[in-house]
N, C-alpha and C positions, 0 to 999 in steps of 0.2 A: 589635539585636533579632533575634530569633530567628526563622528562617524556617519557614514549614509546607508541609514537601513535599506533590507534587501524585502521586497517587496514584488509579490507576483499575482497576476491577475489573467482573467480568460476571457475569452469571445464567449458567442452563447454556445456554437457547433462545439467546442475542444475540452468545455470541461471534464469530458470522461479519463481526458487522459492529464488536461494542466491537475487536477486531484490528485492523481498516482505521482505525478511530479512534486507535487508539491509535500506529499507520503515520504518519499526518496528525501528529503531536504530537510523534514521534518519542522516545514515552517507552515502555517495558514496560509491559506487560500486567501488573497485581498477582497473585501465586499465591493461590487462594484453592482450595476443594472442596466438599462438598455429598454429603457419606455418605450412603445411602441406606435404610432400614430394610425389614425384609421387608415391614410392613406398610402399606409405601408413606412412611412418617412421612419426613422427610429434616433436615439439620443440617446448613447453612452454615455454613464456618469458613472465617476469613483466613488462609494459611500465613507471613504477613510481620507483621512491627511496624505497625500503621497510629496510634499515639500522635501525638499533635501535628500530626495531617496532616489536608491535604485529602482528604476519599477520594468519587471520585466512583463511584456503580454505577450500569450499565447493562445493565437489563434492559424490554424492550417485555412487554407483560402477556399475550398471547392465545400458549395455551390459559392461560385467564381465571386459572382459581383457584389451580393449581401455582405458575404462573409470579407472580403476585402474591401471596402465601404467599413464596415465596421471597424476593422482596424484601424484603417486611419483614424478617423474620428477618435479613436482610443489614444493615440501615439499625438493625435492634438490637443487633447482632451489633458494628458500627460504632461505636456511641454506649457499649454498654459496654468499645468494645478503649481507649478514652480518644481516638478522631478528634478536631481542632479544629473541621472541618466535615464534614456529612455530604452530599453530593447526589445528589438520584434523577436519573438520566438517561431517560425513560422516553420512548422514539420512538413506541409506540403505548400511548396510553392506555386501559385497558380502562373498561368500564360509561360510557364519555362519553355514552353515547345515553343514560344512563339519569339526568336531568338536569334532572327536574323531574315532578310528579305528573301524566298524562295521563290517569290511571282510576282510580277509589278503591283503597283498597288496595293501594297497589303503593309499594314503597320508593326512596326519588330514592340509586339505586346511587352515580352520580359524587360525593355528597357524601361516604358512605359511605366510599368507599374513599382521599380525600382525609383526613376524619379518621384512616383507619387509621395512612396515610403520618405527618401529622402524629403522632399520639400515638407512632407509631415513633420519630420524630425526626430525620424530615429538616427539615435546614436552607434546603432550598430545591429547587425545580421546574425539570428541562430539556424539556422534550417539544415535540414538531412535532402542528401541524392538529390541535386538540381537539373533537371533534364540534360541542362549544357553546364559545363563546369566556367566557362567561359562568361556566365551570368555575373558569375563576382566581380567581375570586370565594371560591369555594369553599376556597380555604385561608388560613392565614395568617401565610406564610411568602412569601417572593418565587416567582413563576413567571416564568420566561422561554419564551416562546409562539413559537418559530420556526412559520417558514411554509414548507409546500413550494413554492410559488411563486415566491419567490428561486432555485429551483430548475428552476422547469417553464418560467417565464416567457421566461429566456433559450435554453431548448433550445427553444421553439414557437418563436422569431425567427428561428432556425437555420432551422427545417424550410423558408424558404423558400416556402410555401402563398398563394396568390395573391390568395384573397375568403374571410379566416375572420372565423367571425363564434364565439363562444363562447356556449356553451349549459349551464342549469343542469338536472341529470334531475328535480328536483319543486323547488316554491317555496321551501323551505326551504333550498335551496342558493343562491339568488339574489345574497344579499352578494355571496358568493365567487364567484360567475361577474361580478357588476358589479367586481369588485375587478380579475380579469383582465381584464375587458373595458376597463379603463382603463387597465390598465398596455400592453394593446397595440392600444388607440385602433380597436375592431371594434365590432358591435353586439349584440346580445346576446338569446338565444331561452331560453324558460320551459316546461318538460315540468310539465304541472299531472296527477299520480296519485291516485288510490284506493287504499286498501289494501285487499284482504279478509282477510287478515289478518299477524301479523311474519313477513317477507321471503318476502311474496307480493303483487305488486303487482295491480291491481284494473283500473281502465279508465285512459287513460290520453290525453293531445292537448297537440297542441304550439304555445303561442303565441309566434309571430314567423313571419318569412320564412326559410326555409331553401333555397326551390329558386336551386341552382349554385353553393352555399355548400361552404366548406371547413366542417365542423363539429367545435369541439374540443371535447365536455361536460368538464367538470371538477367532481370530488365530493372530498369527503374520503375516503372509505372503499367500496373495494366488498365488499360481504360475499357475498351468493349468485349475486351478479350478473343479476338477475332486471330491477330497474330501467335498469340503463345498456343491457342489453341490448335491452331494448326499446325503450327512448329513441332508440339509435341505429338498427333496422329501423324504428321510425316515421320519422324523418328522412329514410331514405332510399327510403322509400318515395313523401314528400314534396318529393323530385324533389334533396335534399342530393350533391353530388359527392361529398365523402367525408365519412368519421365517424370520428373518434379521440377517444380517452379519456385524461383526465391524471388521478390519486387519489394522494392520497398513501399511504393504506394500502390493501393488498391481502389480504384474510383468504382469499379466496377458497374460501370454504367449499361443500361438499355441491357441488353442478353446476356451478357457478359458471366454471371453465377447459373445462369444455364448451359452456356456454351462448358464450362469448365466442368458440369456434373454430367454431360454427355461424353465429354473428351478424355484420351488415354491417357490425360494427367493424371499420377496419383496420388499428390499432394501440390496445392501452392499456400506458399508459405507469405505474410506482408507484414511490416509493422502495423503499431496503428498510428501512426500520423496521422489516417483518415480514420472516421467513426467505423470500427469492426463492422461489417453485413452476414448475414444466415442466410441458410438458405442451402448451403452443402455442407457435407460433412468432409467434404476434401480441401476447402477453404480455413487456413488458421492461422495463427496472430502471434509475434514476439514484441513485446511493448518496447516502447523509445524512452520510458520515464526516465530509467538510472541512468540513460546516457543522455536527456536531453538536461536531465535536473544537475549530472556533473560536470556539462557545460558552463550551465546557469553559475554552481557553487565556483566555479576557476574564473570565470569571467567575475563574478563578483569580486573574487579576492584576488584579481590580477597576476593569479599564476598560471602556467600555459596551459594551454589543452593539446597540445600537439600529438599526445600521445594517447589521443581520444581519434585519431586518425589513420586510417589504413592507406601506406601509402603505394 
């Protein structure tokens, strides 16, 4: 029977990191290009054979609309070169916040852009920490759901920390902080926020005990950083020994690497799903390669990944 080479390729944002992945797998990086028109228009082309193969792409989505645009067009671009299969690799999902109607008139994005993916024609979902776990729902085609937490989990054990207790920045993180709060057997505190309005946080109090506490919050995503930061000055206001942050995605938008190099954080930690930023020395990075590339390597050779997940 005939084999279907395994083939992997990048957007233009993600090659920093489809490299390291591709380092981890020990296979080349696919040539592929992305001509660009005066009028911004652009044309993803394979420079290889991709017929009968695996071809998986790896592009994370923000900045939102270029970078998913391109995708498709990749995953079309895929299905017409004659791929056997085609897979999105996508370390940061974009529109995941947007994932169900919260005010009239407003469009639930995450479905949206799930359908696009499908009617493209991908064969199936790689992505890490989905805003809502509930997104998987949303296709239907397989998703594999990694978690950063196979990842954070064992580097907080490392850190050695004395009395941590794990903290979610508003209610809505609460799973994911009881989830870590179990994998390393601590207690667990609840920032209950106001909004006035998107990424502007409002009032803001923290239920549990914090004072002489190591404090680790853990979020999926920080965007302007306006929530962790404050989460972490209330803490330690309330008497917290220290405060560190673990996200898997870092967009760090508008203020966001200034607010965290004024604030009583004293480390946040992110993968890089997103292209790493400078800018503090309190901002630092655990790569997604070996766990996005031994997704890549199980799905290719159809044996599980299950235990590539935190459950």
């Amino acid at each position: 029977m005939k084999t279907h080479p395994l083939k992997i390729f990048t957007g233009r944002t993600t090659r920093y990191l489809t490299e390291k992945i591709c380092d981890n797998l020990d296979v080349d990086l696919g040539h592929s290009s992305c001509p660009v028109f005066a009028d911004g228009e652009f044309e993803p082309c394979f420079e290889e054979t991709i017929r009968g193969s695996h071809v998986f792409i790896v592009q994370s989505t923000p900045p939102t609309a270029d970078n998913l645009l391109e995708l498709l067009l990749m995953v079309d671009a895929a299905k017409r070169a004659s791929a056997y299969k085609v897979i999105a690799v996508v370390p940061y999902f974009g529109y995941a916040r947007q994932d169900r109607k919260d005010k009239p008139r407003v469009s639930i994005g995450a479905k949206l852009v799930a359908d696009l993916l499908s009617t493209a024609g991908i064969d199936r979902l790689i992505t890490m920490d989905l805003h809502a776990d509930q997104i998987q729902g949303f296709f239907n085609v397989p998703v594999d759901h990694l978690f950063a937490s196979a990842l954070f989990v064992p580097f907080i054990e490392k850190m050695g920390l004395d009395n941590v207790v794990i903290a979610s920045p508003d209610v809505g993180g609460t799973k994911r902080a009881n989830t870590y709060a179990k994998m390393l057997d601590t207690g667990i505190v609840i920032c209950h926020k106001t909004r006035a309005r998107p990424n502007e946080v409002g009032n803001m109090t923290v239920i549990g005990d914090v004072e002489g506490k190591d404090v680790i919050i853990v979020d999926d995503m920080i965007d302007t950083a306006g929530t962790i930061t404050k989460a972490a000055n209330l803490m330690r206001k309330k008497g917290a020994r220290s405060v560190r942050a673990f996200a898997a995605h870092g967009m760090l938008s508008g203020p966001a690497i200034e607010r965290i190099e004024k604030s009583e954080l004293e480390e946040v930690y992110f993968t890089d799903s997103i292209q790493p930023k400078s800018g503090s020395e309190k901002i630092k990075y655990i790569s997604t390669a070996e766990a996005f590339g031994e997704a890549i390597r199980r799905v290719y050779k159809n044996q599980s990944i299950s235990s590539l997940y935190y459950k």
